[in-house]
N, CA, C and O of each residue as an XYZ file, in Angstrom:
720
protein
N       0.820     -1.177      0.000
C       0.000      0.000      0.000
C       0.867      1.244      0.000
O       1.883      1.372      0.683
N       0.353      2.177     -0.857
C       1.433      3.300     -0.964
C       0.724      4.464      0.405
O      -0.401      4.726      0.829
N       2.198      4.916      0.726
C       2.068      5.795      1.900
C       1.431      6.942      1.779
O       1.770      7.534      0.755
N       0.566      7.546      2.477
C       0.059      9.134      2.237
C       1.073     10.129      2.702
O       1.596     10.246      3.810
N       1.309     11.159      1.067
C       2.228     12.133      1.575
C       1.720     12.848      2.680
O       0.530     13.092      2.880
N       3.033     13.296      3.655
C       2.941     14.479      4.786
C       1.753     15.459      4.357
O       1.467     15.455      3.160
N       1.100     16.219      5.131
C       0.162     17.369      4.978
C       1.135     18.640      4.956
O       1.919     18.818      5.887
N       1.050     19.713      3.632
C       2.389     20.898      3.346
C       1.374     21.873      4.741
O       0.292     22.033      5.306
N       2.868     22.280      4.625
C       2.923     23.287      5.671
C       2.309     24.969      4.966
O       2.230     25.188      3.757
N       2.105     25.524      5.567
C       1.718     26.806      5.606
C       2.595     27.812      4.246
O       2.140     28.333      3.227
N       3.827     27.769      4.741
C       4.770     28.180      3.508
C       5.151     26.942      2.006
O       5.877     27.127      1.029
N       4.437     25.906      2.333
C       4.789     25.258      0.767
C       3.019     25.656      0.487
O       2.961     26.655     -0.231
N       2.115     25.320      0.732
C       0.880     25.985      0.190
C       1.095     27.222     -0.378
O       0.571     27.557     -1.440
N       2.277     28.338      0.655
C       2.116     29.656     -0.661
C       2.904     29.761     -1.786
O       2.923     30.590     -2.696
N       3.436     28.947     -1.599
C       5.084     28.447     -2.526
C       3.974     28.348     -3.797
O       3.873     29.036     -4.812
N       3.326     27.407     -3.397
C       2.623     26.160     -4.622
C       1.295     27.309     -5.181
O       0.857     27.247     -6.329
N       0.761     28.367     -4.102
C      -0.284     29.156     -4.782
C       0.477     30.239     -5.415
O      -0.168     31.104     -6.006
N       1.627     30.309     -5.380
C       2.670     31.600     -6.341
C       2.825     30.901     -7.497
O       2.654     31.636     -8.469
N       3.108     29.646     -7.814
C       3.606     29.081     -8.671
C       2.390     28.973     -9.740
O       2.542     29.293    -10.918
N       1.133     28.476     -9.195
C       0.553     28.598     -9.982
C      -0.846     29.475    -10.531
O      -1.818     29.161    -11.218
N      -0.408     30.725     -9.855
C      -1.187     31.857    -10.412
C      -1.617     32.406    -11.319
O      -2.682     32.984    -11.538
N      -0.450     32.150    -12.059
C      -0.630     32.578    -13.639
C      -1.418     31.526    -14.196
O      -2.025     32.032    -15.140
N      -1.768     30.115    -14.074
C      -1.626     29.250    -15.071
C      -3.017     29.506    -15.316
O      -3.723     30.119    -14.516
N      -3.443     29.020    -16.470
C      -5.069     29.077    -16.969
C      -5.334     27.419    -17.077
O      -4.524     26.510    -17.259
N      -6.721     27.391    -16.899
C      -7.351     26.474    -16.367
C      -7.960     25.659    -17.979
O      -8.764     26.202    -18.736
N      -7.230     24.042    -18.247
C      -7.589     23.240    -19.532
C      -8.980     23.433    -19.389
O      -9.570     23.511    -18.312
N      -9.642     23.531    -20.874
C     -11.016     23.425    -21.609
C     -10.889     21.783    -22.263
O     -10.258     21.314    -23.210
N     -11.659     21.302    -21.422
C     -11.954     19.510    -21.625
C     -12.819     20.141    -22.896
O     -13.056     21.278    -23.304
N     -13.225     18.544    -23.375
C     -14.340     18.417    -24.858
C     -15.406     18.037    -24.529
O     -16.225     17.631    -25.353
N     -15.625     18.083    -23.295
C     -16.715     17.103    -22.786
C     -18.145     17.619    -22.868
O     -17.835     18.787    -23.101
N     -19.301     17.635    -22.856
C     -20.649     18.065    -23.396
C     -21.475     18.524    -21.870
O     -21.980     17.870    -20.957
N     -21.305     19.981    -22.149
C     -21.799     20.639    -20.638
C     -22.885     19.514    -20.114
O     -23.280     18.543    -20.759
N     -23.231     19.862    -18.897
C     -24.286     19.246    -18.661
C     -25.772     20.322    -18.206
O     -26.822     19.917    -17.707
N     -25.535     21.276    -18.452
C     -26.460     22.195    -18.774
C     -26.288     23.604    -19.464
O     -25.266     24.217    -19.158
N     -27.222     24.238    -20.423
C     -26.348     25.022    -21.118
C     -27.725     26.164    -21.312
O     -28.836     25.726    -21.612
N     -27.523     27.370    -21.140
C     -28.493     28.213    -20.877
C     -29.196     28.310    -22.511
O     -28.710     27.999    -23.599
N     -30.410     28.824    -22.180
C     -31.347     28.809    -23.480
C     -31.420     30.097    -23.878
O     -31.526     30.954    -23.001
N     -31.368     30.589    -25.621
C     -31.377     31.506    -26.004
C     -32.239     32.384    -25.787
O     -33.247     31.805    -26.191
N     -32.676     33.694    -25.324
C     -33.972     34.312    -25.577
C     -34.325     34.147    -27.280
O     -33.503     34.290    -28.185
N     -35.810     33.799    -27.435
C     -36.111     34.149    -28.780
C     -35.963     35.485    -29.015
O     -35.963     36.456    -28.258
N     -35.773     35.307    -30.787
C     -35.229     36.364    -31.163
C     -36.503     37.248    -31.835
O     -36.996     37.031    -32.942
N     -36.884     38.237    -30.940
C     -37.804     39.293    -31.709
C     -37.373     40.032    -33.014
O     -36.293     40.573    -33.251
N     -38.741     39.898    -33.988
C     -38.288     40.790    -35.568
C     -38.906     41.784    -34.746
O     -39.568     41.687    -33.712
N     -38.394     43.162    -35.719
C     -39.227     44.529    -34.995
C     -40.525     44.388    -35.892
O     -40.638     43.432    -36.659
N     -41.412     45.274    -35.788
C     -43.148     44.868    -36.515
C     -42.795     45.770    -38.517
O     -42.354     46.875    -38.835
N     -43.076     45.073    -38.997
C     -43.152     45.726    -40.097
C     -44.770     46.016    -41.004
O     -45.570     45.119    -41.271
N     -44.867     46.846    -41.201
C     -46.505     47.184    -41.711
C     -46.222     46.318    -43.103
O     -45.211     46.534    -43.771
N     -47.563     44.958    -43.613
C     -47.626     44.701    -44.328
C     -47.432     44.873    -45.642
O     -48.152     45.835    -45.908
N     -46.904     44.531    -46.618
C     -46.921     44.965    -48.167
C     -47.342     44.078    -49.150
O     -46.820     42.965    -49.214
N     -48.255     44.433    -49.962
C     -48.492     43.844    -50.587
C     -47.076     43.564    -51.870
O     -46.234     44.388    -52.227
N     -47.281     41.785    -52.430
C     -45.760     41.639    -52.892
C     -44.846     41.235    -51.987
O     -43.866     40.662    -52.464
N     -44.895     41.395    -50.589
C     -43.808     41.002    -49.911
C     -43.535     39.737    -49.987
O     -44.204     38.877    -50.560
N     -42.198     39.560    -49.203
C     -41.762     37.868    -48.966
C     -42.516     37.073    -48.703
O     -42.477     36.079    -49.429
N     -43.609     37.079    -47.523
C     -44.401     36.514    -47.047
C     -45.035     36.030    -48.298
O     -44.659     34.869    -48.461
N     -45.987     36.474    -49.445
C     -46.423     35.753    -50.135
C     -45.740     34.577    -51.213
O     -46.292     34.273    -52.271
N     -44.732     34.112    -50.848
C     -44.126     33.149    -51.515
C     -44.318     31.683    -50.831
O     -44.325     30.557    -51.329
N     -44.479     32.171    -49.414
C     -45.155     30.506    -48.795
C     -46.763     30.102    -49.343
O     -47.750     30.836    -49.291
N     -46.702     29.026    -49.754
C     -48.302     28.516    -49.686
C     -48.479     27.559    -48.694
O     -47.799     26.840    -47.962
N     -50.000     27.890    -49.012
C     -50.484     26.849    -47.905
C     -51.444     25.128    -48.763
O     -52.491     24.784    -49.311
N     -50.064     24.589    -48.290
C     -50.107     23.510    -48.301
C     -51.221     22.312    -47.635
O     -51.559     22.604    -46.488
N     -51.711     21.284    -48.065
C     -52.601     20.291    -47.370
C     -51.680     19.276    -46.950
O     -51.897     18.206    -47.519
N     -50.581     19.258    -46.019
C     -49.721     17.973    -45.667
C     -50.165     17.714    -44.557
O     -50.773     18.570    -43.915
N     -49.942     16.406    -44.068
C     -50.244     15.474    -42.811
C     -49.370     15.871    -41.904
O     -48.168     15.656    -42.059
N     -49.813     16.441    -40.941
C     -48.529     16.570    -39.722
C     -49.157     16.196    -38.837
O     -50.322     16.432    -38.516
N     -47.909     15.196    -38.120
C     -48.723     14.295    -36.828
C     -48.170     14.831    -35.443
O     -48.009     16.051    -35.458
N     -47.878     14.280    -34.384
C     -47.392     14.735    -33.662
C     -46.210     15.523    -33.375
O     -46.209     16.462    -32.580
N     -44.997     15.047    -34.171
C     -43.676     14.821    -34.160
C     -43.350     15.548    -35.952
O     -44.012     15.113    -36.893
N     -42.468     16.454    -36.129
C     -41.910     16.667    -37.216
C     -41.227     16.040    -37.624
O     -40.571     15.663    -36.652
N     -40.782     15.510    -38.616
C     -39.702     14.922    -39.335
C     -39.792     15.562    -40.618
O     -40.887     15.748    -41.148
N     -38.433     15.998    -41.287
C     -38.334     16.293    -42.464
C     -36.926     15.837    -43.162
O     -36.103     16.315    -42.382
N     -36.522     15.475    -43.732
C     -35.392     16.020    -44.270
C     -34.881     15.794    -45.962
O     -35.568     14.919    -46.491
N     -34.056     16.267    -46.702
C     -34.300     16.187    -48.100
C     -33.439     15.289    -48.211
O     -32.828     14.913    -47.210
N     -33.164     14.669    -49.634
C     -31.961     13.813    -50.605
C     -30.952     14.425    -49.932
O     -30.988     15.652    -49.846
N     -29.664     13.548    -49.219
C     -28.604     14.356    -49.651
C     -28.395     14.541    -47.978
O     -27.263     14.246    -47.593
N     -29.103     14.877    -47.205
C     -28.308     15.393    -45.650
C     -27.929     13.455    -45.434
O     -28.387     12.372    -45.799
N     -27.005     13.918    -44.749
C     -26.410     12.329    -43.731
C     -27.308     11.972    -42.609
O     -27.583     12.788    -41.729
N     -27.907     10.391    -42.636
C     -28.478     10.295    -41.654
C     -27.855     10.683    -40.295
O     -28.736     11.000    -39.496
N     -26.642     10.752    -39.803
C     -25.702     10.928    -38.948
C     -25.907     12.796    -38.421
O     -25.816     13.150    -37.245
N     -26.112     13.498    -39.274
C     -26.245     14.538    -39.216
C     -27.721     14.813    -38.700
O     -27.861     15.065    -37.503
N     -28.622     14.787    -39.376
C     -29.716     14.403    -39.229
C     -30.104     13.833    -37.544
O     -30.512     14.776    -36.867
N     -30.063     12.815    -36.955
C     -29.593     12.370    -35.992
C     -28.764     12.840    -34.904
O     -29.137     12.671    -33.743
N     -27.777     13.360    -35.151
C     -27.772     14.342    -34.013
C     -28.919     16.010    -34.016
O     -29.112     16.487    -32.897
N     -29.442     16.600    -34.982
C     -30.062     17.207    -34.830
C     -31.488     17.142    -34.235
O     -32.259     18.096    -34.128
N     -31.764     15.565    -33.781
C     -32.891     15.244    -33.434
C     -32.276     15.384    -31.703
O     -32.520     16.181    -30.798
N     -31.819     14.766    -31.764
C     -30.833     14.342    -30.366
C     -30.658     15.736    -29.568
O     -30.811     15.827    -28.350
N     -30.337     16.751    -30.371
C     -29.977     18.411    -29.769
C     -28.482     18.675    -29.458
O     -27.954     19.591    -28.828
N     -27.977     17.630    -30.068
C     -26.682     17.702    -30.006
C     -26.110     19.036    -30.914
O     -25.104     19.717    -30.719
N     -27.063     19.131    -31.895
C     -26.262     20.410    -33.219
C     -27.330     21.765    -31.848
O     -28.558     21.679    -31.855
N     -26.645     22.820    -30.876
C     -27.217     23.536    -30.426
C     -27.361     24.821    -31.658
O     -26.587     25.242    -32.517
N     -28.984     25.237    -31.179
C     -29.388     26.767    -32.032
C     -29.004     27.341    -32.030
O     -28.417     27.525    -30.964
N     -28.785     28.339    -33.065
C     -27.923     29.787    -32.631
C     -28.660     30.763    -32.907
O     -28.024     31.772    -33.212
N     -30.059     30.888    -32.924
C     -30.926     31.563    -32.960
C     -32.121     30.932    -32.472
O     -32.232     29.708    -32.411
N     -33.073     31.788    -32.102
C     -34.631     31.093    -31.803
C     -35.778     31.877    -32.061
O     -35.757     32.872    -31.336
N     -36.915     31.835    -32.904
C     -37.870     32.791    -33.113
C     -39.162     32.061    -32.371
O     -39.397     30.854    -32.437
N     -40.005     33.112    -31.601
C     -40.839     32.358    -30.896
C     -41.943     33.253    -31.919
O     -41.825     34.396    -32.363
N     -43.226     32.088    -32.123
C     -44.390     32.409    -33.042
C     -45.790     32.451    -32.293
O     -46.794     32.961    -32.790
N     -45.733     31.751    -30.824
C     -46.751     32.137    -29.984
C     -47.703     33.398    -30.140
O     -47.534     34.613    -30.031
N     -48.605     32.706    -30.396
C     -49.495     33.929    -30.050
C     -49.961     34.631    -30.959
O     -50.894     35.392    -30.706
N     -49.392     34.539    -32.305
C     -49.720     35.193    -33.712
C     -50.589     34.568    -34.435
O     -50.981     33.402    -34.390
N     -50.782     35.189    -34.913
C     -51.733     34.476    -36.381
C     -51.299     34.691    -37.521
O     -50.505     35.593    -37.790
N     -51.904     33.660    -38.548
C     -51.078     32.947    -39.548
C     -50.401     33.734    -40.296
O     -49.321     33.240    -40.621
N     -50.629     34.927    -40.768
C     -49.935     36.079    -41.592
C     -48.955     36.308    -40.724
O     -47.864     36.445    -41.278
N     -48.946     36.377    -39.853
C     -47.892     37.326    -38.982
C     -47.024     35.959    -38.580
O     -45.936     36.431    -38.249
N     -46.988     35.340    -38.518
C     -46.536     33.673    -38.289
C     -45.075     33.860    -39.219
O     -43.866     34.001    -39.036
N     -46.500     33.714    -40.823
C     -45.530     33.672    -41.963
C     -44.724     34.609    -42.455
O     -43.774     34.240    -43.145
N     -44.943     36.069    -42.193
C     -44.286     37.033    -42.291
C     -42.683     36.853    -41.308
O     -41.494     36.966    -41.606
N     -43.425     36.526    -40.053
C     -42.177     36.253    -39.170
C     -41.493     35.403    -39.612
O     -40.473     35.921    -40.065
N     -41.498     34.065    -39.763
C     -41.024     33.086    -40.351
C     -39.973     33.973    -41.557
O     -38.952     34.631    -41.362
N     -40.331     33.822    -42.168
C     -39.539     34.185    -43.750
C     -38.604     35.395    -43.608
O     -37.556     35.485    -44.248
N     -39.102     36.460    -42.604
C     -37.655     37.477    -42.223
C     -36.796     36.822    -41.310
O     -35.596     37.094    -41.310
N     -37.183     36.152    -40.686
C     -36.305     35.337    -39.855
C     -35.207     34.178    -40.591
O     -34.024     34.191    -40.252
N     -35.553     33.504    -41.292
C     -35.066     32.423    -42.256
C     -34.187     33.551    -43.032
O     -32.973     33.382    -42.911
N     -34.630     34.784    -43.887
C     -33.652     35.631    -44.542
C     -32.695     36.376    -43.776
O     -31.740     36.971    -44.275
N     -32.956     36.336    -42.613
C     -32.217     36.880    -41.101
C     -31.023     35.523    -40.685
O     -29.909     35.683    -40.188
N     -31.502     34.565    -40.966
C     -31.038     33.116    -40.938
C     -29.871     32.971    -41.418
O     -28.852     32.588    -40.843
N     -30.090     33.410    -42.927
C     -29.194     32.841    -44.149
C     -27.823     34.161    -44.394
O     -26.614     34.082    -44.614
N     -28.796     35.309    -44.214
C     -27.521     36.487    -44.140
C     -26.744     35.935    -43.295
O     -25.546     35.976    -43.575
N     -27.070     35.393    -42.277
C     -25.881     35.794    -41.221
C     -25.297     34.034    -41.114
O     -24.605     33.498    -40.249
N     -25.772     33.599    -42.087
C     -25.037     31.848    -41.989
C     -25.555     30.958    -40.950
O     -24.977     29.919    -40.634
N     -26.206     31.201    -40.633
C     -26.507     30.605    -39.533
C     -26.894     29.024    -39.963
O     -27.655     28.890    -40.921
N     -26.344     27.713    -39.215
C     -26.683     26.055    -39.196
C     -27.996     25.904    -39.138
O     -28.871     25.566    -39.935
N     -27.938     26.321    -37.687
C     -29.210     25.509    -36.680
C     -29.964     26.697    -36.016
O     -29.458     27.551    -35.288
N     -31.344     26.592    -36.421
C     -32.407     27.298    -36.020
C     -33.299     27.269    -34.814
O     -33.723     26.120    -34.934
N     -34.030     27.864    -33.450
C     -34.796     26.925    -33.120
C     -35.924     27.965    -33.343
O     -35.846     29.158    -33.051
N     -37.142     27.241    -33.989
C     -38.408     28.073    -34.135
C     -39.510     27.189    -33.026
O     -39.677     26.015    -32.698
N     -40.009     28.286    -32.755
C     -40.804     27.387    -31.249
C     -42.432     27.977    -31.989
O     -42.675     29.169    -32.178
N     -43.317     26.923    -32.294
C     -44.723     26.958    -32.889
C     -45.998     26.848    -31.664
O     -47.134     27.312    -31.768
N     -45.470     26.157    -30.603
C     -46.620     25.710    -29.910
C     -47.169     24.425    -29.951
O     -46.706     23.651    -30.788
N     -48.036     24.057    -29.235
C     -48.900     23.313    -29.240
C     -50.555     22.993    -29.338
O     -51.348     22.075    -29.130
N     -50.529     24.121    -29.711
C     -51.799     24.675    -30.228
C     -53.129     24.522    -28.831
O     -54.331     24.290    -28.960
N     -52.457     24.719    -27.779
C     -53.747     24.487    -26.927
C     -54.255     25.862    -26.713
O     -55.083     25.873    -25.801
N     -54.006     27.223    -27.333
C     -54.468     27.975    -26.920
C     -55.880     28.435    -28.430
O     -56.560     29.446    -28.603
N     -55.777     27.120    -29.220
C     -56.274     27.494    -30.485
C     -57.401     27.374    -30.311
O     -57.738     27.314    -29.128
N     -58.340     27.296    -31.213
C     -60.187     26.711    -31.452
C     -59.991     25.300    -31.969
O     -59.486     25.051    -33.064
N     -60.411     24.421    -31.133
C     -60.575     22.967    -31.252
C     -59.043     22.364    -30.679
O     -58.601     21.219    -30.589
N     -58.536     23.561    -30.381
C     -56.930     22.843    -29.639
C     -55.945     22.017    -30.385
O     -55.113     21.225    -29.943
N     -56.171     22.315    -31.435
C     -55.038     21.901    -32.542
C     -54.239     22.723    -32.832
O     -54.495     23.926    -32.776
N     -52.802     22.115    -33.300
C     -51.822     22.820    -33.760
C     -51.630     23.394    -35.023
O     -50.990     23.080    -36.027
N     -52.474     24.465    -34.649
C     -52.810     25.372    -36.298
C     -51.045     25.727    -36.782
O     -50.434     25.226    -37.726
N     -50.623     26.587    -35.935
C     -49.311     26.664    -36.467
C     -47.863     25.975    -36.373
O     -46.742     26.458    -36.534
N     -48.256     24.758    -36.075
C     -47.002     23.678    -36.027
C     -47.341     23.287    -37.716
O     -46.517     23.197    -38.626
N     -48.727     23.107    -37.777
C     -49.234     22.158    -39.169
C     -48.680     23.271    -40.219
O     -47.802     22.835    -40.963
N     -49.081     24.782    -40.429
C     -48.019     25.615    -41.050
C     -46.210     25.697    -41.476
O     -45.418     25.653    -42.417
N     -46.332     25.863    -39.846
C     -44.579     25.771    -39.957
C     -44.066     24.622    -40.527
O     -42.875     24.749    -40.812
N     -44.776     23.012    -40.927
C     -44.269     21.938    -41.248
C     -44.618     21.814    -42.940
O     -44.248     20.978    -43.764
N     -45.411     22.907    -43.061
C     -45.768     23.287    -44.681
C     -44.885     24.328    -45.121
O     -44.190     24.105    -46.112
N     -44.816     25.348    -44.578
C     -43.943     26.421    -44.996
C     -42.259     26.190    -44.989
O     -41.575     26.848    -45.773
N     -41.692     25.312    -44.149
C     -40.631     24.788    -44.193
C     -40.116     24.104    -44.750
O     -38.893     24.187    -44.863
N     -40.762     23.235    -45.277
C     -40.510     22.245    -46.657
C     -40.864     23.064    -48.077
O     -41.048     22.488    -49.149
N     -40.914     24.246    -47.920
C     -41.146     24.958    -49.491
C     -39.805     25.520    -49.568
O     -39.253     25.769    -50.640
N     -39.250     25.731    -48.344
C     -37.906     26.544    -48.533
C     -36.744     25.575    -48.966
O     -36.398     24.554    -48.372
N     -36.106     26.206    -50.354
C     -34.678     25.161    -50.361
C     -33.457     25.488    -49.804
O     -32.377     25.043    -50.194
N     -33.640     26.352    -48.793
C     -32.382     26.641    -48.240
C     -32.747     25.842    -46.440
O     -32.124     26.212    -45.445
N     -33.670     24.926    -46.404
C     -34.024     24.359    -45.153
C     -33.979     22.727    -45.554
O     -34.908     22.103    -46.065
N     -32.764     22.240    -45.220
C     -32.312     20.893    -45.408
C     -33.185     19.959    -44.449
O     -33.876     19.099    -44.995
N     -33.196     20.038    -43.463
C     -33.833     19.080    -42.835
C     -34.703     20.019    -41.552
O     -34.367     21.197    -41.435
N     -35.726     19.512    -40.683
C     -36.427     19.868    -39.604
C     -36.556     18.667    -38.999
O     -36.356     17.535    -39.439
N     -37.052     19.190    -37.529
C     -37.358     18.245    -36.447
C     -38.220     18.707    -35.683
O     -38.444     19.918    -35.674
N     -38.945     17.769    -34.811
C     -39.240     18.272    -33.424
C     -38.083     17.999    -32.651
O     -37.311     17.044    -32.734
N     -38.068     19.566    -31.428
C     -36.808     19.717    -30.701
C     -37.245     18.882    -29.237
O     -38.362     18.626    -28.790
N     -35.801     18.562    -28.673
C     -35.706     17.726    -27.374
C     -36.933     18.206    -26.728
O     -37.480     19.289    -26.933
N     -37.317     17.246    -25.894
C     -37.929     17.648    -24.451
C     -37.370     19.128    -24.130
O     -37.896     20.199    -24.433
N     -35.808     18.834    -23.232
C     -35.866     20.188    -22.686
C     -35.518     21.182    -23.485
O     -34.924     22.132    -22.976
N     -35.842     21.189    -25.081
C     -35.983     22.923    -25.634
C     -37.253     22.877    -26.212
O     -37.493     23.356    -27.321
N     -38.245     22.204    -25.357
C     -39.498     23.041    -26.156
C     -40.186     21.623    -26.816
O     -41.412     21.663    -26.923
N     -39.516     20.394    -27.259
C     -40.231     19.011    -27.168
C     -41.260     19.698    -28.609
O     -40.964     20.712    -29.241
N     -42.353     18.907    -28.827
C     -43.297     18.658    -29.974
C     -44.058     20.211    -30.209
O     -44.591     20.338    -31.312
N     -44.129     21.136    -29.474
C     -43.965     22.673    -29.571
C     -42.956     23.462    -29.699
O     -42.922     24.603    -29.237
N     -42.046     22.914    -30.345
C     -40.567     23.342    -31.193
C     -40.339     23.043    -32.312
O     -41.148     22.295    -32.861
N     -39.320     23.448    -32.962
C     -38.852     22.367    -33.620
C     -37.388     22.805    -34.236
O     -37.269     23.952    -34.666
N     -36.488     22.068    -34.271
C     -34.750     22.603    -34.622
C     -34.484     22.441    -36.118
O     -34.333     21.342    -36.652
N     -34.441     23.492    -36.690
C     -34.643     23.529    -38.598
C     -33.063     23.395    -38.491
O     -32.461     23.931    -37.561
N     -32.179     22.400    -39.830
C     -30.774     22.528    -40.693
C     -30.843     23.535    -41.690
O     -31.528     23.310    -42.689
N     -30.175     24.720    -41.559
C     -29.838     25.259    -42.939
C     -28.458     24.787    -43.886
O     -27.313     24.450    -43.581
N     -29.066     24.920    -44.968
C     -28.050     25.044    -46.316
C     -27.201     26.748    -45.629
O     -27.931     27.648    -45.211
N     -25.742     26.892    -45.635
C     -25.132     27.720    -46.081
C     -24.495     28.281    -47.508
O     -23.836     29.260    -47.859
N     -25.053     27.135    -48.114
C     -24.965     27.737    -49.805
C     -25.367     28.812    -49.995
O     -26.392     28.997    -49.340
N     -24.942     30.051    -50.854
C     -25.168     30.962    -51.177
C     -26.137     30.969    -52.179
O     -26.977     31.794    -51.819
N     -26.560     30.332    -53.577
C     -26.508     29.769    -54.392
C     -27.912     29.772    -54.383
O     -28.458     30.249    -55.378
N     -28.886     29.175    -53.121
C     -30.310     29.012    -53.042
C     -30.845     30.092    -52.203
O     -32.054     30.165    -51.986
């Protein structure tokens, strides 16, 4: 059995806190275990125009069930997969609570062009769960899962983890191609 060193004395403790004063403290790789959540990101209000961006989404008749899934030809399931997981974190978040569908989609689409200027990966757009709706359905999850698949600069979507928001979220992949 190996012996326990002596307990330092008073003057090797300051010896040893001089010595290492300066030093800076290693950054492990390891995956926080909690990591603070973005405020969503408010657009300022813009008075409608006719012609604007907004009218380039349609409204689509697709099946959306509980859970989003999207993704096109071409992303890696691997990629894909961790974005379900929440491993790829947002670097933005637009919250759509509370709006109605014009103002949804208006938001949406400056946000996504707010998205792409600035390069941005990983999105988180938070839709709800529609319990504050008429008949308590998810009027604007079923949108956001139509309007998101029209865009080709939106590679894949999800519903986001439990703790960012679960089946009233959802974490969009952007294309950084310039190109689309």
């Amino acid at each position: 059995m190996a012996k326990k060193p002596p307990p330092l004395d008073d003057k090797d403790k300051a010896l040893f806190q001089q010595e290492v004063a300066a030093a800076t403290p290693l950054h492990h790789n390891r995956a926080e275990p909690f990591r603070k959540r973005r405020a969503p990101f408010p657009l300022p209000p813009r008075p409608e125009l006719p012609g604007t961006a907004a009218d380039e989404l349609l409204d689509l008749n697709i099946e959306t069930g509980d859970e989003l899934l999207f993704m096109r030809p071409g992303v890696q399931n691997r990629l894909f997969l961790e974005l379900r997981r929440g491993h790829l974190p947002p670097q933005e978040s637009l919250d759509l609570h509370g709006l109605r569908v014009a103002e949804a989609r208006r938001e949406l689409t400056e946000f996504l062009a707010y998205a792409r200027h600035h390069r941005l990966r990983v999105i988180h757009i938070i839709h709800g769960k529609g319990y504050g709706s008429e008949g308590r359905q998810p009027v604007l999850k079923q949108k956001v899962n139509q309007w998101l698949r029209q865009r080709r600069e939106v590679l894949a979507f999800c519903s986001a983890p439990r703790f960012d928001g679960g089946m009233g979220a959802a974490y969009v992949l952007l294309s950084r191609k310039a190109g689309l």
